[in-house]
LOZA-656808 format. One record per residue (C-alpha): z, y, x; residue in three letters. Coordinates in steps of 0.25 Angstrom, whole numbers, padded with zeros to 4 digits, always signed. Each point is the difference from the previous one (the first is absolute). Layout:
ZYXAla ...
//
This chain:
-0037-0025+0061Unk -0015-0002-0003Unk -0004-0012+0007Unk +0014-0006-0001Unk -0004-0001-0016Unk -0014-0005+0003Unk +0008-0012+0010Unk +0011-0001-0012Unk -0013-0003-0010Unk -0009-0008+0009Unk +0011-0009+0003Unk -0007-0004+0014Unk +0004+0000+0014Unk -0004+0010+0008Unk -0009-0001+0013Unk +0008+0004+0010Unk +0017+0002-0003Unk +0004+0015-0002Unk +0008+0007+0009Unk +0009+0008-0009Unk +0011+0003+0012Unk -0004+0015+0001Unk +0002+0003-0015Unk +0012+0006-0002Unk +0013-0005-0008Unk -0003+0011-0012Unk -0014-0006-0001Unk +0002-0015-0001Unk +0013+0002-0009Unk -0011+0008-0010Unk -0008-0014+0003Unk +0010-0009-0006Unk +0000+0008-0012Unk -0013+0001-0001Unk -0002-0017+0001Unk +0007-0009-0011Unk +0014-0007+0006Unk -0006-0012-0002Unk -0014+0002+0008Unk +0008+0005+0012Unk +0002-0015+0002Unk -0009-0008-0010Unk -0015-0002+0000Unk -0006+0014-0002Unk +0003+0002+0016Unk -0003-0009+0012Unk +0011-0003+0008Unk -0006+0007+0013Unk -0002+0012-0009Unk +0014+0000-0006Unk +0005-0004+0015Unk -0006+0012+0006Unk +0003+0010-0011Unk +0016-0002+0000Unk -0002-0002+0015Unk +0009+0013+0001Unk +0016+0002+0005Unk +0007+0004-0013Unk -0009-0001-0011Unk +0004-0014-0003Unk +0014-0001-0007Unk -0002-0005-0013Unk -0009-0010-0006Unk -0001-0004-0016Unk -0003-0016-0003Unk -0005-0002-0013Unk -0002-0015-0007Unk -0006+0000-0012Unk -0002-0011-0009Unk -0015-0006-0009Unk +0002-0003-0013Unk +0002-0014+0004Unk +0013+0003+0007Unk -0007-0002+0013Unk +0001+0011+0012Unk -0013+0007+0002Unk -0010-0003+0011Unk -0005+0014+0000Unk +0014+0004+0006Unk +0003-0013+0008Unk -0001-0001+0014Unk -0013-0004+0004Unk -0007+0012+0006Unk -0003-0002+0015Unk -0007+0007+0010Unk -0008-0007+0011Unk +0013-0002+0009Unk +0004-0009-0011Unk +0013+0010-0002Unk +0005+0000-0013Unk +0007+0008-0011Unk +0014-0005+0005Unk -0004+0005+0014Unk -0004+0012-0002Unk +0012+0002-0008Unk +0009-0006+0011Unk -0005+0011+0009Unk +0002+0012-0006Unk +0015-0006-0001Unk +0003+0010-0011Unk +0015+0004-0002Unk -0002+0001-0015Unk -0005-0011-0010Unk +0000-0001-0016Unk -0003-0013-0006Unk -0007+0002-0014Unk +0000-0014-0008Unk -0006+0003-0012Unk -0010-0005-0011Unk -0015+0006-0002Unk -0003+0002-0016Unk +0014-0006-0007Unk -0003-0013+0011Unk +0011-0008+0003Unk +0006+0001+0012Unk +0009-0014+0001Unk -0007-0006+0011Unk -0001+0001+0015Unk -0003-0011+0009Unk +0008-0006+0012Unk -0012+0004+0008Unk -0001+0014-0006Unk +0016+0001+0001Unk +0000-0005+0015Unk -0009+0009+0003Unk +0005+0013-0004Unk +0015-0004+0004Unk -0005-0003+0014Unk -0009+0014+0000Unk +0013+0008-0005Unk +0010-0006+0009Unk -0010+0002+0013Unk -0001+0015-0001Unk +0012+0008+0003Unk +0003+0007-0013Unk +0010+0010-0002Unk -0002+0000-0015Unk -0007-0010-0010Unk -0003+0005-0015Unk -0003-0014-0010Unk -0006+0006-0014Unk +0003-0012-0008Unk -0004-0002-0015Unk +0006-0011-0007Unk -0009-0003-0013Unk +0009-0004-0012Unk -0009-0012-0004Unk +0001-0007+0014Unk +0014+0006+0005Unk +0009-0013-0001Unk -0010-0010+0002Unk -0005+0007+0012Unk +0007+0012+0006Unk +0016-0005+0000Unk -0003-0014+0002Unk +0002-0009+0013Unk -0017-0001+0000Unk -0004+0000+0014Unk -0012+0008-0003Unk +0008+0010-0008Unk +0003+0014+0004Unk +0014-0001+0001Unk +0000-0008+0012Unk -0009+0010+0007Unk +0009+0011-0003Unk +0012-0010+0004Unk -0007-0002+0013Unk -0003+0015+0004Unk +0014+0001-0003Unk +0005-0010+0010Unk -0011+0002+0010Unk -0003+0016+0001Unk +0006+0007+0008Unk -0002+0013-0006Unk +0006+0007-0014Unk -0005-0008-0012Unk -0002+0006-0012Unk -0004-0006-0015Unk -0007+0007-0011Unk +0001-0008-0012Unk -0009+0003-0010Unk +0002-0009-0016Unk -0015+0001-0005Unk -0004-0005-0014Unk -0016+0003+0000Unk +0000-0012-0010Unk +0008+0008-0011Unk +0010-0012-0001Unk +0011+0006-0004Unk +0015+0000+0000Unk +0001-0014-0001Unk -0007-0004+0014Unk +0010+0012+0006Unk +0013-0006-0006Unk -0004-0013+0006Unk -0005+0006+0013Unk +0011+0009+0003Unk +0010-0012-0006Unk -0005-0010+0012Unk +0000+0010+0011Unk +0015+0002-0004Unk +0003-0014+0001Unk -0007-0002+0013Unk +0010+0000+0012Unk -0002+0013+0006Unk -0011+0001+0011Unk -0001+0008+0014Unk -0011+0009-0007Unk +0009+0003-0010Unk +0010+0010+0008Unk -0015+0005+0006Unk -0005+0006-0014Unk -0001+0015+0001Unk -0008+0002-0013Unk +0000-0006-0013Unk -0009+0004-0010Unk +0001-0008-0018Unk -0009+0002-0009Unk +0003+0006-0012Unk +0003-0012-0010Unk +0008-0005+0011Unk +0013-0007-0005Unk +0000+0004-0014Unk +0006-0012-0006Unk +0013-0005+0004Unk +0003-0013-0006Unk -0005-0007+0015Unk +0011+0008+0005Unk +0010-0003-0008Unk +0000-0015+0003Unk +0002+0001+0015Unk +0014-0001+0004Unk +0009+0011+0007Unk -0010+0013-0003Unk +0009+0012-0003Unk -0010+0012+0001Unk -0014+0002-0007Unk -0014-0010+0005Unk -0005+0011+0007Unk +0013+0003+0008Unk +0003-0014+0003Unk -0016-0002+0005Unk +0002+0014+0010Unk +0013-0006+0004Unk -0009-0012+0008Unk -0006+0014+0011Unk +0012+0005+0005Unk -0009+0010+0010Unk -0010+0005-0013Unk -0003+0016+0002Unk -0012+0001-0009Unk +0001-0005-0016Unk -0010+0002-0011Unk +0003-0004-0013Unk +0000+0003-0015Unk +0011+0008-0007Unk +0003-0013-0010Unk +0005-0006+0015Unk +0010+0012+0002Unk +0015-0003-0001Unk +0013+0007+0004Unk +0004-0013+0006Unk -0014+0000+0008Unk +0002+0014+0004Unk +0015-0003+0006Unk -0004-0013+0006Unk -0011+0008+0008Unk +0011+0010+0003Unk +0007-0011+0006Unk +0007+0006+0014Unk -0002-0013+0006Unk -0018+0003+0001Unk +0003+0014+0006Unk -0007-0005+0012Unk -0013-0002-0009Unk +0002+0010-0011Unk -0008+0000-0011Unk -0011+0011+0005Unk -0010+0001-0012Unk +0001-0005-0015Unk -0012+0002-0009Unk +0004+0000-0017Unk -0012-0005-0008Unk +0000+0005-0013Unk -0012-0005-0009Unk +0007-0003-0014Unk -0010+0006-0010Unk +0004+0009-0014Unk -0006-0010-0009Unk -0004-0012+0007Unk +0010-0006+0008Unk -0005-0009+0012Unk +0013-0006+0003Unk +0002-0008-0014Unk +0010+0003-0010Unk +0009+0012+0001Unk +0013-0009+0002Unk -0007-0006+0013Unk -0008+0013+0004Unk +0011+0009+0000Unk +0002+0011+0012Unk +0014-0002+0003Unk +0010+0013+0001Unk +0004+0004+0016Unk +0012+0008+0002Unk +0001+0012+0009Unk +0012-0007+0008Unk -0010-0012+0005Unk -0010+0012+0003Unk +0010+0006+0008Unk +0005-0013+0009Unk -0013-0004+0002Unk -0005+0013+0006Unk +0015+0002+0006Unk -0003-0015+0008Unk -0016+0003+0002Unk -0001+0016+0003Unk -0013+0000+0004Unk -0005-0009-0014Unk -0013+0007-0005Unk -0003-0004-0014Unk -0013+0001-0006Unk -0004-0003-0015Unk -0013-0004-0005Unk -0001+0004-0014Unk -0009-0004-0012Unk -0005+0012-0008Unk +0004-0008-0014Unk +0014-0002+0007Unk +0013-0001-0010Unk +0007+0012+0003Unk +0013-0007-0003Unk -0004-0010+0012Unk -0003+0012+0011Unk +0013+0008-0005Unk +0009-0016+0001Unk -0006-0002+0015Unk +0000+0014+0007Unk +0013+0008+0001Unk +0002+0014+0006Unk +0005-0009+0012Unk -0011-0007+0001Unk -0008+0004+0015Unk -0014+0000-0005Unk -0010+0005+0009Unk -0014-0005-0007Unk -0005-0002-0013Unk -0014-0005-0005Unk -0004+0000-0012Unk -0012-0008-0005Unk -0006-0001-0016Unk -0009+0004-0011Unk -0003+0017+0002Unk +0013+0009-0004Unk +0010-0008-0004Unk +0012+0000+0006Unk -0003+0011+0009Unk +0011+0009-0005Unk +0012-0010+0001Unk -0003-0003+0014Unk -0003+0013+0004Unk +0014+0004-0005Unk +0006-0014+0009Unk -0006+0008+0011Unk +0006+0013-0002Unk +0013-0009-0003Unk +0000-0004+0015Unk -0006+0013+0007Unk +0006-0002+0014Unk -0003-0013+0003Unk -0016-0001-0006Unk -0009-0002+0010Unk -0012-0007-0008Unk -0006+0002-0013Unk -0010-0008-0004Unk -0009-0001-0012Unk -0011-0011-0002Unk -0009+0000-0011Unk -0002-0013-0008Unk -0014+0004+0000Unk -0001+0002+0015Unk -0011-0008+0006Unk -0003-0008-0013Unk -0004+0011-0011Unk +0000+0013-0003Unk +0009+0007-0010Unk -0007+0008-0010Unk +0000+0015+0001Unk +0009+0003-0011Unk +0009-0011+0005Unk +0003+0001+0015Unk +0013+0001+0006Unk +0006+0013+0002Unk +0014+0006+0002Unk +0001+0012-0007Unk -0001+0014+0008Unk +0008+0004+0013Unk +0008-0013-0003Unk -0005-0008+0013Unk +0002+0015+0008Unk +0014-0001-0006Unk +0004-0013+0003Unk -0006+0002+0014Unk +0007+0012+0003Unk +0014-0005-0004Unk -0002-0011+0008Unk +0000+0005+0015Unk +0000-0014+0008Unk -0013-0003-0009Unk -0010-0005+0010Unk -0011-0007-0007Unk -0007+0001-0011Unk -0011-0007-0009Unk -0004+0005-0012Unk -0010-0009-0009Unk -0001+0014-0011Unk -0005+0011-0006Unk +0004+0013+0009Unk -0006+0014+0001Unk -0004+0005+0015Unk +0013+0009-0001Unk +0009-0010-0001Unk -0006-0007+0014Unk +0001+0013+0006Unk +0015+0001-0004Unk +0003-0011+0006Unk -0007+0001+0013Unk +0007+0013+0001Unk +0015-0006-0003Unk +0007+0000+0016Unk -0001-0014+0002Unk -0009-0011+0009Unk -0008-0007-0010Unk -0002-0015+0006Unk -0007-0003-0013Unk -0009+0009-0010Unk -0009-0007-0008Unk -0007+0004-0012Unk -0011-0003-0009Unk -0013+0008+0002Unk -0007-0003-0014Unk +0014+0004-0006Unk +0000+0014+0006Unk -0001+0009-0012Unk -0011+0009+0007Unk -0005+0010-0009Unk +0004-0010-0011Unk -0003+0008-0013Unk -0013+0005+0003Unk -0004-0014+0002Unk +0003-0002-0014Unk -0006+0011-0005Unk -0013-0004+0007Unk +0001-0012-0001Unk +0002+0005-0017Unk -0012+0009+0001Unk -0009-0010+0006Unk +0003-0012-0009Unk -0005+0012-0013Unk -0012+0003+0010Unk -0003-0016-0001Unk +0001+0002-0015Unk -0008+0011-0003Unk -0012-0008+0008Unk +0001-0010-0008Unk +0000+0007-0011Unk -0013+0007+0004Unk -0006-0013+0002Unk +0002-0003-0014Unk -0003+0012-0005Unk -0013+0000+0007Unk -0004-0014-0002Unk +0004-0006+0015Unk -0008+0014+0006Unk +0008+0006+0011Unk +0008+0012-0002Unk -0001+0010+0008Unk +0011+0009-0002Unk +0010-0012-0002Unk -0005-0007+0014Unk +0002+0013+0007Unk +0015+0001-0004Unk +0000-0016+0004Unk -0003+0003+0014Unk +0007+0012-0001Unk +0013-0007-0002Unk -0003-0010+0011Unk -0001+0010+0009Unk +0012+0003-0005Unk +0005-0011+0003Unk -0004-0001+0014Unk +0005+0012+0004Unk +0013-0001-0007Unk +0001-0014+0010Unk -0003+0006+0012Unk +0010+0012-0003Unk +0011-0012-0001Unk -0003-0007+0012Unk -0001+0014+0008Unk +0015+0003-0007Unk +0003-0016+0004Unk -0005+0004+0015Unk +0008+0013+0000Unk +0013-0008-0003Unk -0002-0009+0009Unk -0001+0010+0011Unk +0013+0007-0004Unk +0009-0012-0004Unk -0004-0004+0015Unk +0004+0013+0006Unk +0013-0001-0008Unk +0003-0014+0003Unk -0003+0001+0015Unk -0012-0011+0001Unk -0011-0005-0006Unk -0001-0002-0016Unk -0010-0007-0006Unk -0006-0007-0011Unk -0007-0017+0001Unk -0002-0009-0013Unk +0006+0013-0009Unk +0012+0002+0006Unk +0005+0011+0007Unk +0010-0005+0012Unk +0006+0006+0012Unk +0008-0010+0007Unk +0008+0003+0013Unk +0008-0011+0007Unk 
//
């Protein structure tokens, strides 16, 4: 693995061509991990090297295509196909012969870049490399950016997206599939969304369309219905006449201002059983006091019934919901979307420290039998750190609670405050944790005799300088001895921590069945 990231770094070609025919399958599949997706094929490895490394029976069935986008709306030279080896084999070739059964198509912008353009060149290329391989399945990740969207995307452009995705369409003979992801990196709003969503309704319908399996909205995403309401013949909401265009849709993310009852029935429609509707992810991100979606009248969550509940889940029977949940969410907003009927499976919650932790932690008790995720980010995770007196906390036994009447509850990230007891508890609850993530500096360790000392060492600090005043600037003795004495202190009080830290570690892993450790200050444990 060494010398794989020496040759990954280097970026040069080797002497002589590896033979790597003699490792076995479990070793090169750790291998791909270990590499990035895009350098199994790109410039960091030669060709002869990435000829000879998945020169293996079975190893090769899926491969991931990533184009990205400069600034400038140009694709990127460093992930083109130029790299070749002294046969004078290229990217393409290689990727012929591996002949992979598998393929996903990411087309998506680098820093909020715009994604509008491919060439004919590029668009040739790449349906001529797709239709040549025999693939069982191909995935396209597609983002359509709200400012270029109808100029670009829906057009008749010969270099726009659209026709690639008409032309796998027609010419693959493996299963397409779409994922259609609405960006707005720009923060323009409503008003480009309206207009966006308003053309791709008006646009006769497309071969991609009946392929899209995933559609993901942003949050401001159709808030203003006064484009709808010129356009003739619409009898449902925006959103619902928008889904109506991806008859095979099985995975839908989008904001709880977007939910209707007429949306709900016309995803319970009997007529797409065939594709039901799989996965739906609720965005809830309206804050008490400062409302992102406008006025009240526009931003308003509106009230679901339990009967649309029940049909959708009566059609869809393996639906999983999962609600990503501001901590300053309006509680009025989370009680108008979520019913008792409602199949909720995950919840995340993300925001500044403790609030909102008990109204979602009673959503999760709400649906018990069907939780199998809870997961709570920090705003402060990875940017800052949240005060002493401030960090996020649920109060005591809570999260044992919650996790103990919630037995398909499976995995588990905690971005708070938790005693060593609580972990223990619930590495001990009869379940497989897939999983278990904690933060190490959060760990209440002993937590009040670091106060104390830390107390006893700031008067120590005091009383020095104090004798240094009272002894014109000359050292005092007594005073520096307790100084030092409270750094020692100190010291031993943090290497009794991290032997308790060690300790856990040692019996949550013995509890959990593998390996549980910490790396960047969190604790995690994840099996797949």
């Amino acid at each position: 693995m060494a010398s794989l990231a020496k040759l990954h770094n280097r970026r040069m070609k080797p002497r002589g061509v590896p033979n790597f025919s003699f490792l076995p399958e479990v070793v090169l599949v750790k291998v791909l991990q270990f590499l990035d997706v895009t350098d199994r094929y790109h410039l960091s490895l030669t060709c002869s090297t990435l000829h000879a490394l998945f020169d293996h029976p079975r190893v090769w069935s899926c491969v991931t295509l990533d184009l990205y986008y400069d600034e400038d709306g140009q694709m990127m030279k460093a992930r083109d196909t130029k790299t070749r080896d002294k046969t004078g084999t290229g990217q393409a070739a290689a990727f012929l012969k591996f002949q992979p059964q598998s393929v996903i198509l990411s087309l998506q912008s680098a820093h909020g870049a715009n994604t509008r353009l491919l060439s004919a060149e590029e668009l040739d290329v790449l349906t001529d490399l797709l239709t040549k391989v025999h693939l069982k399945s191909l995935t396209v990740k597609f983002e359509l950016d709200l400012m270029y969207v109808t100029e670009v995307h829906i057009n008749k452009s010969k270099s726009s997206v659209s026709r690639l995705l008409e032309e796998l369409c027609t010419q693959s003979p493996g299963e397409i599939h779409v994922e259609l992801t609405v960006t707005d990196p720009l923060g323009v709003g409503s008003e480009y969304c309206d207009h966006s969503a308003t053309e791709l309704y008006r646009q006769k319908p497309k071969t991609w369309f009946s392929r899209v399996t995933k559609f993901e909205l942003p949050t401001l995403f159709l808030s203003d219905k006064e484009v709808w309401e010129k356009l003739p013949q619409l009898t449902s909401s925006p959103t619902a006449v928008l889904l109506s265009r991806f008859p095979s849709l099985r995975c839908l993310s989008l904001s709880a201002v977007n939910l209707s009852d007429q949306l709900l029935y016309q995803l319970a429609d009997t007529s797409r059983a065939h594709c039901a509707l799989r996965s739906l992810a609720i965005q809830h991100f309206r804050d008490r006091d400062d409302d992102p979606l406008g006025s009240e009248e526009d931003g308003e969550v509106p009230e679901l019934s339990s009967a649309a509940w029940c049909k959708l889940v009566t059609v869809c029977p393996r639906l999983q919901v999962s609600c990503h949940i501001s901590a300053s969410v309006v509680q009025r907003d989370l009680l108008a979307t979520i019913k008792p009927e409602t199949p909720v499976v995950g919840v995340t919650l993300w925001g500044s420290c403790d609030e909102g932790l008990g109204l979602v932690s009673s959503l999760c008790v709400e649906h018990s039998t069907s939780l199998q995720t809870f997961v709570y980010e920090c705003c402060c995770r990875g940017c800052c750190e949240c005060s002493e007196d401030h960090r996020p906390r649920l109060p005591d036994s809570v999260l044992v609670s919650m996790a103990m009447d919630c037995p398909q509850l499976q995995h588990l990230v905690y971005d708070g405050e938790i005693h060593p007891e609580d972990i223990i508890q619930l590495a001990q609850l009869d379940r497989r944790w897939r999983t278990f993530v904690f933060r190490d500096d959060y760990i209440l360790i002993d937590h009040e005799t670091d106060i104390h000392q830390g107390k006893l060492c700031f008067q120590d600090k005091q009383k020095l300088d104090n004798g240094k005043d009272r002894h014109h600037d000359k050292p005092c003795f007594q005073d520096k001895q307790k100084l030092d004495n409270g750094k020692d202190r100190h010291q031993d009080i943090k290497e009794t921590c991290q032997a308790a830290l060690d300790d856990l570690y040692t019996a949550v892993s013995q509890l959990l069945g593998y390996a549980w450790t910490a790396d960047s200050k969190y604790c995690y444990a994840c099996c797949t």
